[in-house]
PAVEXDO-40168 format. One record per atom (N, C-alpha, C): residue in one letter; atom name; residue number from 0; x, y, z. Coordinates in Angstrom, 1 decimal, m for minus. Layout:
BEGIN
+-----+------+-----+--------+--------+--------+
: res : atom :   n :      u :      v :      w :
+-----+------+-----+--------+--------+--------+
:   A :   CA : NUM :      X :      Y :      Z :
...
+-----+------+-----+--------+--------+--------+
END
This chain:
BEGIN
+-----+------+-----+--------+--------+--------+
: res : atom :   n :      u :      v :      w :
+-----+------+-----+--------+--------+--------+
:   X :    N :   0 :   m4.9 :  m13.9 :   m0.5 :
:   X :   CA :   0 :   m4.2 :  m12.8 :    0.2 :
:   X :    C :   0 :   m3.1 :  m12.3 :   m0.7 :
:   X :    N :   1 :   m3.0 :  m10.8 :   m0.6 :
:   X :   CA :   1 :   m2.0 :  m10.6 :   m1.5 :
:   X :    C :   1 :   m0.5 :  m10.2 :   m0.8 :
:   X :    N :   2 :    0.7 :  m10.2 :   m1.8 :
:   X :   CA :   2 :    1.9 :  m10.5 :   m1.2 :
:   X :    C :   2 :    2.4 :   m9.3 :   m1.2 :
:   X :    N :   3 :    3.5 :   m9.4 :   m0.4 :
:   X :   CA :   3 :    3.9 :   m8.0 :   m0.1 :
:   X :    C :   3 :    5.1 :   m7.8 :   m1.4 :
:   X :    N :   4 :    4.8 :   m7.3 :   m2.5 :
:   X :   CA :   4 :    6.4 :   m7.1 :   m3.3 :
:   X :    C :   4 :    7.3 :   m6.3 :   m3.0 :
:   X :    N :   5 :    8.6 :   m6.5 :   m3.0 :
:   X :   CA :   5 :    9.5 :   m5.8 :   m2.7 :
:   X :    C :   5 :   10.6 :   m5.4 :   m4.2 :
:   X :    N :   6 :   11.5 :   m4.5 :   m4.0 :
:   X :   CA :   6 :   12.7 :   m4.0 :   m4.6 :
:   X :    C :   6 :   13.6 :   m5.2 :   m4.7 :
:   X :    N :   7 :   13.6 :   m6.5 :   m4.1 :
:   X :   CA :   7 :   14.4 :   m7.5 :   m3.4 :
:   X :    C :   7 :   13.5 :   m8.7 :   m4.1 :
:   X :    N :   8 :   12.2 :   m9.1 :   m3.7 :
:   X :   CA :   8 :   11.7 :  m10.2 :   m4.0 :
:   X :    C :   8 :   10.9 :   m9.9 :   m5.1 :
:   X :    N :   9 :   11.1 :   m9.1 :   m6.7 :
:   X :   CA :   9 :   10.3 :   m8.6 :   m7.4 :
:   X :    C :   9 :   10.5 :   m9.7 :   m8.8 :
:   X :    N :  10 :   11.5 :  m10.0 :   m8.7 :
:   X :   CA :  10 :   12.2 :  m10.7 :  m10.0 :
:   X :    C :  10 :   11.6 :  m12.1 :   m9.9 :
:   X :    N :  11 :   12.0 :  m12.3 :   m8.5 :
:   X :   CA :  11 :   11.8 :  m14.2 :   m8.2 :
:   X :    C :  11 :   10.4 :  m14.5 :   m8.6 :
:   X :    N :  12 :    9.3 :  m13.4 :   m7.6 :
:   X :   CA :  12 :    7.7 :  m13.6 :   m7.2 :
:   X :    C :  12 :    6.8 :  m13.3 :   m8.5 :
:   X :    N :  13 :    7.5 :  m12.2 :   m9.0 :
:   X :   CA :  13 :    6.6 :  m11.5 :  m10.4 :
:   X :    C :  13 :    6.9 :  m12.1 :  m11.5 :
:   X :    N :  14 :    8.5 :  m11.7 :  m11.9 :
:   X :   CA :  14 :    8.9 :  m11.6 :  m13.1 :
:   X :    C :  14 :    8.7 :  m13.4 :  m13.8 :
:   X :    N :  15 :    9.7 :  m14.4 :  m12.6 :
:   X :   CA :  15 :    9.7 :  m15.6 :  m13.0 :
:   X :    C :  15 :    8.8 :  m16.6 :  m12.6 :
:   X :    N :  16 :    7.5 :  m15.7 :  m12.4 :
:   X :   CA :  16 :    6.4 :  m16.6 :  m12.1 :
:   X :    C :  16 :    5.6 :  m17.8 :  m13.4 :
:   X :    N :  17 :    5.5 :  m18.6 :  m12.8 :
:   X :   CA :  17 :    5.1 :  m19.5 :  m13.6 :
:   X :    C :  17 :    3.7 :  m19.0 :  m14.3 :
:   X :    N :  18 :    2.9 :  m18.4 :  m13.3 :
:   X :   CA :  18 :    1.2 :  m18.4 :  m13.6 :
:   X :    C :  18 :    0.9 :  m16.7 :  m13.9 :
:   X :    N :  19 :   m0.1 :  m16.5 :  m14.1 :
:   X :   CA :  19 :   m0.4 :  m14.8 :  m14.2 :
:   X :    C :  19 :   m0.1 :  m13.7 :  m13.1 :
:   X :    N :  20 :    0.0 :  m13.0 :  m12.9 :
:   X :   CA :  20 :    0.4 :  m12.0 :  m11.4 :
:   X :    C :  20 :   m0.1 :  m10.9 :  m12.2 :
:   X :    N :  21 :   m1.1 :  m10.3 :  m10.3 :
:   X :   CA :  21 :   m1.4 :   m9.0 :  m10.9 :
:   X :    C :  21 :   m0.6 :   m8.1 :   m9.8 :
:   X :    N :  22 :   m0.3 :   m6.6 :  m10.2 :
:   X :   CA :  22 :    0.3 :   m6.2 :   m9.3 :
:   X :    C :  22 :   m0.2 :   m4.9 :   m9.1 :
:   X :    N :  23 :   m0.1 :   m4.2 :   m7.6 :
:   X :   CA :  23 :   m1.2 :   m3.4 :   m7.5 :
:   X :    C :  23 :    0.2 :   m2.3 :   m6.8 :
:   X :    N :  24 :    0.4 :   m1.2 :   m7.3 :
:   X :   CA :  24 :    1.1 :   m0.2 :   m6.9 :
:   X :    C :  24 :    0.6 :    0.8 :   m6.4 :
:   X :    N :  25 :    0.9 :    0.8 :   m5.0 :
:   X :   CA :  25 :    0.1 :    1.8 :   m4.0 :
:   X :    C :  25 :    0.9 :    2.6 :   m2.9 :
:   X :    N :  26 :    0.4 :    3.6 :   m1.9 :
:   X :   CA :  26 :    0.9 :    4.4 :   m1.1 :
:   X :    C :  26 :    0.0 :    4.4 :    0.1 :
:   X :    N :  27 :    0.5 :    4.4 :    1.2 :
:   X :   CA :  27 :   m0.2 :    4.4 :    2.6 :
:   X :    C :  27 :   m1.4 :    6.0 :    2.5 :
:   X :    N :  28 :   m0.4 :    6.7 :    2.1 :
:   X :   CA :  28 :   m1.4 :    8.1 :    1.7 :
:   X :    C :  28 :   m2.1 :    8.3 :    0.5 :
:   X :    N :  29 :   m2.3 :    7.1 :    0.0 :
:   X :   CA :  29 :   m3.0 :    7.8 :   m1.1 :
:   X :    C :  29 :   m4.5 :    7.2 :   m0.9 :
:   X :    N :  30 :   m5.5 :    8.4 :   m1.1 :
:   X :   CA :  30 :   m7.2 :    7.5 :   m0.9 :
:   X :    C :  30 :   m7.3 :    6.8 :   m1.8 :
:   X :    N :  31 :   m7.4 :    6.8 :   m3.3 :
:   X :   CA :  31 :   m8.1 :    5.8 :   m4.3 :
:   X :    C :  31 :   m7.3 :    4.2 :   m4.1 :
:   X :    N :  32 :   m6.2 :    4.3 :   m3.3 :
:   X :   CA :  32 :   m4.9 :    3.2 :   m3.4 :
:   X :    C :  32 :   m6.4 :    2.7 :   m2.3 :
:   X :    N :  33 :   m6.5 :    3.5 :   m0.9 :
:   X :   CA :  33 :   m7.1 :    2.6 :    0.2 :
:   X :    C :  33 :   m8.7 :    2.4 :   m0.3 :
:   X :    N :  34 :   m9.4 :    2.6 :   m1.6 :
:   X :   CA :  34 :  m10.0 :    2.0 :   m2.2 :
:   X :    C :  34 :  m10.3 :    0.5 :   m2.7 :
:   X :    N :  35 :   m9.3 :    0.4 :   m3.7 :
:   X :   CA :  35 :   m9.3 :   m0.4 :   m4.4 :
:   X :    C :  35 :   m8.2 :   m1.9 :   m3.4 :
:   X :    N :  36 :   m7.6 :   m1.4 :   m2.4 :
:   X :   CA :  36 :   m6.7 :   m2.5 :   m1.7 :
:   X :    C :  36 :   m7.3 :   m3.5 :   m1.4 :
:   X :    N :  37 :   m8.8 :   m3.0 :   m0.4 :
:   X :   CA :  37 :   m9.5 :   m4.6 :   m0.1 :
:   X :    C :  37 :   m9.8 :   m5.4 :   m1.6 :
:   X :    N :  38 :   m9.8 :   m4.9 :   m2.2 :
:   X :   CA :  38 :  m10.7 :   m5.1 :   m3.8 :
:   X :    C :  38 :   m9.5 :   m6.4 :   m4.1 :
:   X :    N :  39 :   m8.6 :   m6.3 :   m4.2 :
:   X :   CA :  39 :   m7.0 :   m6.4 :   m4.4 :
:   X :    C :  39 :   m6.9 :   m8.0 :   m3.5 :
:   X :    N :  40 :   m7.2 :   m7.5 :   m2.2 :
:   X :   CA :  40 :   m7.2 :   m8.6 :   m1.4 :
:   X :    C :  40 :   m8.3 :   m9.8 :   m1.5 :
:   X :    N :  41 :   m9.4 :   m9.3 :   m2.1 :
:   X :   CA :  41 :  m10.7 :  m10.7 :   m2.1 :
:   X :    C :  41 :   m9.8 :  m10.9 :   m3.6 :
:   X :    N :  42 :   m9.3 :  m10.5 :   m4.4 :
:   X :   CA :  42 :   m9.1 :  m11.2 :   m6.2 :
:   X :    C :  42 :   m8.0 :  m12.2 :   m5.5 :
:   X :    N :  43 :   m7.4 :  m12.1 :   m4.6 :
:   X :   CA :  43 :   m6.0 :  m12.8 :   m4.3 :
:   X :    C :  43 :   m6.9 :  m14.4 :   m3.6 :
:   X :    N :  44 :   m7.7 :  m13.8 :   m2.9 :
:   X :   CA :  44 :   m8.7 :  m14.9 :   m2.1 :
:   X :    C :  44 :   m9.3 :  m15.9 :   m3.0 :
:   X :    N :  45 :   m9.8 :  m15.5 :   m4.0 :
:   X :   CA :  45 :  m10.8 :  m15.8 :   m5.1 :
:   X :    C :  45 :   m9.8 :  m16.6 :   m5.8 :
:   X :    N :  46 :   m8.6 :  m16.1 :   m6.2 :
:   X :   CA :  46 :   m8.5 :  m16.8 :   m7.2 :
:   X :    C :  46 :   m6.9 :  m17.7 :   m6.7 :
:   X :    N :  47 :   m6.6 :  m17.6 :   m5.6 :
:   X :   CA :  47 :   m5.5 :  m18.2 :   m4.9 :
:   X :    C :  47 :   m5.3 :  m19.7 :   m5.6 :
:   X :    N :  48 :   m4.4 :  m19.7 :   m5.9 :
:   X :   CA :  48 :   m3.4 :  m20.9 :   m6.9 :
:   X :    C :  48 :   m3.6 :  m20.6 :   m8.0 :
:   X :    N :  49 :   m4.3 :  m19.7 :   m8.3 :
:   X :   CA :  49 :   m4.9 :  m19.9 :  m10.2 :
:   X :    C :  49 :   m3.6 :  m18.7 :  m10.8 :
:   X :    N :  50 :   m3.4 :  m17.0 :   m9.6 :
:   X :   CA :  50 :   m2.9 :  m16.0 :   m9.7 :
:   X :    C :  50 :   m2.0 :  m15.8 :   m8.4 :
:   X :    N :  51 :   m0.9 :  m15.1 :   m8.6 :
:   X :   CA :  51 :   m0.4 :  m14.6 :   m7.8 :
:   X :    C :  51 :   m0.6 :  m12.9 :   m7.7 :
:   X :    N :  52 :   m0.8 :  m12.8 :   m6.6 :
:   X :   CA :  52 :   m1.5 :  m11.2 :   m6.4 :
:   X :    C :  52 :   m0.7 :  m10.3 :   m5.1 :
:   X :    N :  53 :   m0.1 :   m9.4 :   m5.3 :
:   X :   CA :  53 :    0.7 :   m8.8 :   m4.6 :
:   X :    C :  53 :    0.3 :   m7.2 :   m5.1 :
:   X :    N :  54 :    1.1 :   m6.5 :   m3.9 :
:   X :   CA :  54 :    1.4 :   m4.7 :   m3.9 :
:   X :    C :  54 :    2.8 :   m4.7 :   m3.8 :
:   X :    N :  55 :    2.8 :   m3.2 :   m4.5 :
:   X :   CA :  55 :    4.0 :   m2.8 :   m4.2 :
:   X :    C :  55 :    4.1 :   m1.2 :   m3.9 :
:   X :    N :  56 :    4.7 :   m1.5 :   m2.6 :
:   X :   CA :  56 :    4.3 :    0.2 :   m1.7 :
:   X :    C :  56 :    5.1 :    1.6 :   m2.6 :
:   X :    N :  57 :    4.6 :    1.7 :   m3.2 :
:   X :   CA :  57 :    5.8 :    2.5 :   m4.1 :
:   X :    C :  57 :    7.1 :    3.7 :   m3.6 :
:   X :    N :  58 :    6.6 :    4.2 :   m1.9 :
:   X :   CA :  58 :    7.4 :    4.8 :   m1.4 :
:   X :    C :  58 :    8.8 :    4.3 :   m0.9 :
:   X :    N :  59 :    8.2 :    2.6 :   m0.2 :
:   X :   CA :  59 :    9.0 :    1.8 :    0.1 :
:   X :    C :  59 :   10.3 :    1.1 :   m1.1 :
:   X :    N :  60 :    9.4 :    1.2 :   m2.3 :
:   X :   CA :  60 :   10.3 :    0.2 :   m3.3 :
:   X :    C :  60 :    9.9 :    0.6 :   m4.4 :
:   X :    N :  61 :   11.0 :    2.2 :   m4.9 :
:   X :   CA :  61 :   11.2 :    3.3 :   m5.6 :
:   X :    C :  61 :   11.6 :    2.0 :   m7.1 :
:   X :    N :  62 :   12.6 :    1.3 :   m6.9 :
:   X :   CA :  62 :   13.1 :    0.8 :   m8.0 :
:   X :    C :  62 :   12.2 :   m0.1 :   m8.8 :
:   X :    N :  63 :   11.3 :   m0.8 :   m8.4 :
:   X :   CA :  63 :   10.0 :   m1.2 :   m9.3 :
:   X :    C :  63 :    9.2 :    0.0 :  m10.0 :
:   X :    N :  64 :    8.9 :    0.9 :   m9.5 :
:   X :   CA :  64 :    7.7 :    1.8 :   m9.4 :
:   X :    C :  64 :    8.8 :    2.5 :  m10.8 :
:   X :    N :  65 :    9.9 :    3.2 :  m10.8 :
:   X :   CA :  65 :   10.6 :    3.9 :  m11.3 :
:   X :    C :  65 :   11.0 :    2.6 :  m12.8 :
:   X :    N :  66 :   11.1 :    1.5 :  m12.6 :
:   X :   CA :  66 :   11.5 :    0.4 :  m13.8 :
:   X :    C :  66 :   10.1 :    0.5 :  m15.3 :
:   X :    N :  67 :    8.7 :    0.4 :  m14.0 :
:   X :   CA :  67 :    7.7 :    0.4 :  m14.9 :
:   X :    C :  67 :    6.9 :    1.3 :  m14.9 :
:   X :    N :  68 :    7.8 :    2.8 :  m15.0 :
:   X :   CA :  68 :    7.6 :    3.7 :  m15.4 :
:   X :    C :  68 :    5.9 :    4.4 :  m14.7 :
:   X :    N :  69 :    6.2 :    4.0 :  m13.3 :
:   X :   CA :  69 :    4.6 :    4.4 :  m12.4 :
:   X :    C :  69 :    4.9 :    5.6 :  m12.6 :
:   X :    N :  70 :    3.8 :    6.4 :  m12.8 :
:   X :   CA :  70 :    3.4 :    7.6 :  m12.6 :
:   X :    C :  70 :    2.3 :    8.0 :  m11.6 :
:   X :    N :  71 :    1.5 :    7.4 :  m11.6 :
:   X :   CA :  71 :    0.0 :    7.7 :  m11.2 :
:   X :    C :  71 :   m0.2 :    6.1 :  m10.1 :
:   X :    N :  72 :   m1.0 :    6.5 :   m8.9 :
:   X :   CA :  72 :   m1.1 :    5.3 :   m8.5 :
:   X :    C :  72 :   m2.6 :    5.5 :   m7.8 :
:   X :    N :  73 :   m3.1 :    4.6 :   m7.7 :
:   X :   CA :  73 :   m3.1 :    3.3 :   m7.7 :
:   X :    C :  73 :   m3.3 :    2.9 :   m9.4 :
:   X :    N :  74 :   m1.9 :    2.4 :   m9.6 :
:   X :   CA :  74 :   m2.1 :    1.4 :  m10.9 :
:   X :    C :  74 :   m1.9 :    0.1 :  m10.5 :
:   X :    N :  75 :   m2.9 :   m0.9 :  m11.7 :
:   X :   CA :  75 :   m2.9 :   m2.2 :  m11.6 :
:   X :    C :  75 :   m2.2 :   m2.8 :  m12.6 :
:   X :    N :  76 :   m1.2 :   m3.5 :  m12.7 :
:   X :   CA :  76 :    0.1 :   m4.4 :  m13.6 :
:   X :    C :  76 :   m0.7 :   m5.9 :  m13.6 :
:   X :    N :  77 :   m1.2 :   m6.5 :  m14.8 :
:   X :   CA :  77 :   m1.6 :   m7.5 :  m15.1 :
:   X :    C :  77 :    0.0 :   m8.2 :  m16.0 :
:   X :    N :  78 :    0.4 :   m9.4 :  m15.2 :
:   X :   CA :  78 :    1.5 :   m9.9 :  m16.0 :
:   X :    C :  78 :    1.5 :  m11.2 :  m16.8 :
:   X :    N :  79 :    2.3 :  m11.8 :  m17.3 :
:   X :   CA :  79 :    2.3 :  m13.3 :  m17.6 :
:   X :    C :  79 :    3.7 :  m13.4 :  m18.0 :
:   X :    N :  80 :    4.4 :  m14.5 :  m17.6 :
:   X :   CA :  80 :    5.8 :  m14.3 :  m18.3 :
:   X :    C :  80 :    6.6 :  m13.5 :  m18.2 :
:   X :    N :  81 :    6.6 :  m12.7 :  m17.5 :
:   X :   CA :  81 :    7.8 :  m11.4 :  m17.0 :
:   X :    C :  81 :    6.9 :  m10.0 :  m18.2 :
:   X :    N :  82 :    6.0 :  m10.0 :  m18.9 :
:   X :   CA :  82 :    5.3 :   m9.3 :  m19.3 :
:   X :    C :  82 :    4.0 :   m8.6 :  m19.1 :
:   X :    N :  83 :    4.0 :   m6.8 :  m19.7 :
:   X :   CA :  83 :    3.1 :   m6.2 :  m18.8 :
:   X :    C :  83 :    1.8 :   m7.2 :  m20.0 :
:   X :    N :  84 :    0.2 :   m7.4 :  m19.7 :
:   X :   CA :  84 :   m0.6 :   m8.0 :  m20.7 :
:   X :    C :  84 :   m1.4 :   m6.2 :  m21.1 :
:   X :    N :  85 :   m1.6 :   m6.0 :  m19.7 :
:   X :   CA :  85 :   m2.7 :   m5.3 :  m19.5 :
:   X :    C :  85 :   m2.3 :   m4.1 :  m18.4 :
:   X :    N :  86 :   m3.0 :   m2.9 :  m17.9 :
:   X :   CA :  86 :   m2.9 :   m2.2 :  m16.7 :
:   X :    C :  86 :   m4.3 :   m1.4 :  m16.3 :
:   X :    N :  87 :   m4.4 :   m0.8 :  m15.3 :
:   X :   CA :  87 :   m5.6 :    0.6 :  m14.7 :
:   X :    C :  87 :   m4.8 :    1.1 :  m13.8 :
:   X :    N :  88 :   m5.3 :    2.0 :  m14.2 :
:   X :   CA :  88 :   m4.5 :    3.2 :  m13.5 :
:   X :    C :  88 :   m6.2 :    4.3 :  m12.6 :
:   X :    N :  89 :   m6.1 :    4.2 :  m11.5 :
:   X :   CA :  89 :   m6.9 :    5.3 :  m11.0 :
:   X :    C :  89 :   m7.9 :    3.9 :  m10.3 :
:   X :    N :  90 :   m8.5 :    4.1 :   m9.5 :
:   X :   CA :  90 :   m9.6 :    3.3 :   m8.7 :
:   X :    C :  90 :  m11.1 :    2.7 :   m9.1 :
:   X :    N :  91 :  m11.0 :    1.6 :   m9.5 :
:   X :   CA :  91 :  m12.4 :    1.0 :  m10.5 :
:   X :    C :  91 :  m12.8 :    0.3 :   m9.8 :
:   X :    N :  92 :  m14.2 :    0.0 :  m10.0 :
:   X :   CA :  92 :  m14.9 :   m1.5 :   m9.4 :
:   X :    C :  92 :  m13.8 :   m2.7 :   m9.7 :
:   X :    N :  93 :  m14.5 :   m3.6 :   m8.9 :
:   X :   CA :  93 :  m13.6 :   m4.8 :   m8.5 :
:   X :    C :  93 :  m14.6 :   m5.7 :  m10.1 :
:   X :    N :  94 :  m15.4 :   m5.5 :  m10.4 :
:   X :   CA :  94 :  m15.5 :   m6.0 :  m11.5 :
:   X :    C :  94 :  m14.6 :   m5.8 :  m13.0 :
:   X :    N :  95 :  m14.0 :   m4.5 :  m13.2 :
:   X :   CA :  95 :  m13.3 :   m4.2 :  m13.9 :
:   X :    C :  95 :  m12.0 :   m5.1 :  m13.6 :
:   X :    N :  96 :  m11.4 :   m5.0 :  m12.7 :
:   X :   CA :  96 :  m10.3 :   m5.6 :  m12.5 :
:   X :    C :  96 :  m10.3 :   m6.9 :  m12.8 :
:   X :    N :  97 :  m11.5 :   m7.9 :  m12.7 :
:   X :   CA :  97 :  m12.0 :   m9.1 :  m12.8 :
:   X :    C :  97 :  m12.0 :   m9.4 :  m13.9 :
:   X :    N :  98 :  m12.1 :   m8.8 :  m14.8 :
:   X :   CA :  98 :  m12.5 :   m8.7 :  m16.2 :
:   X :    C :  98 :  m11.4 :   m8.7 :  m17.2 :
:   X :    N :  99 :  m10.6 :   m8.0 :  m16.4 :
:   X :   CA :  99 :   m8.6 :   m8.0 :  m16.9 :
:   X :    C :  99 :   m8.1 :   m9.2 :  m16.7 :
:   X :    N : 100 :   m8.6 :   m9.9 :  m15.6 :
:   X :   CA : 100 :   m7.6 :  m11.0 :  m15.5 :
:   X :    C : 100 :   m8.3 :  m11.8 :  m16.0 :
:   X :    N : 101 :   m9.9 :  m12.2 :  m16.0 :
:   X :   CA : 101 :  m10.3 :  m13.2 :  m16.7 :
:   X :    C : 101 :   m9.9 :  m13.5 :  m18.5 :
:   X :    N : 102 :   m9.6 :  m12.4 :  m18.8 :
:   X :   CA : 102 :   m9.1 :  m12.6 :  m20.1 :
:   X :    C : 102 :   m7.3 :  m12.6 :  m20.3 :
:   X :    N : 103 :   m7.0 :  m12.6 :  m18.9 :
:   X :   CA : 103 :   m5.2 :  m13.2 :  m19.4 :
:   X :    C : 103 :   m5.3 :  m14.9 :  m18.7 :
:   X :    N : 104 :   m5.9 :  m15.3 :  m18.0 :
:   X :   CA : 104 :   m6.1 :  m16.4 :  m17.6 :
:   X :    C : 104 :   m6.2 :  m17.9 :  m18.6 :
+-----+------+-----+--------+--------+--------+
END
């Protein structure tokens, strides 16, 4: 299941995570976002303990979105260590996405 990130819980959940986090920046109005979300939610299912997997609504929580420089959404933030590894930007099979994290893993 993925978590809800906030402007508030972004530092504790993402930044100082011990394990990989991917993070999925989205909008209630945007189609390619309500594409790729369930996609978002089976990788959180799949791989639950291994990754931490969260969104972040970007209307709701300006100050992330604006920190790492979103432009375009639905982008996907692959992290480790408070570091970006990887990203996608725009709506892809759920095997691409798969394929990003299997190699920061």
């Amino acid at each position: 299941m993925a978590l809800e990130f906030t402007d508030a819980n972004f530092e504790e959940l993402v930044m100082k995570s011990d394990k990989p986090v991917i993070v999925d920046f989205w909008a209630v109005w945007c189609g390619p976002c309500r594409m790729i979300g369930p996609l978002i939610e089976e990788i959180g299912k799949e791989y639950d303990g291994r990754v931490v997997v969260g969104k972040v609504d970007v209307d709701n929580n300006p100050g992330i979105a604006s920190k790492f420089g979103i432009r375009n959404i639905p982008t996907v933030l692959y992290l480790k260590g408070g570091q970006i590894l990887d990203k996608v930007v725009g709506a892809v099979p759920k095997q691409v996405l798969v394929k990003k994290l299997e190699a920061i893993l």
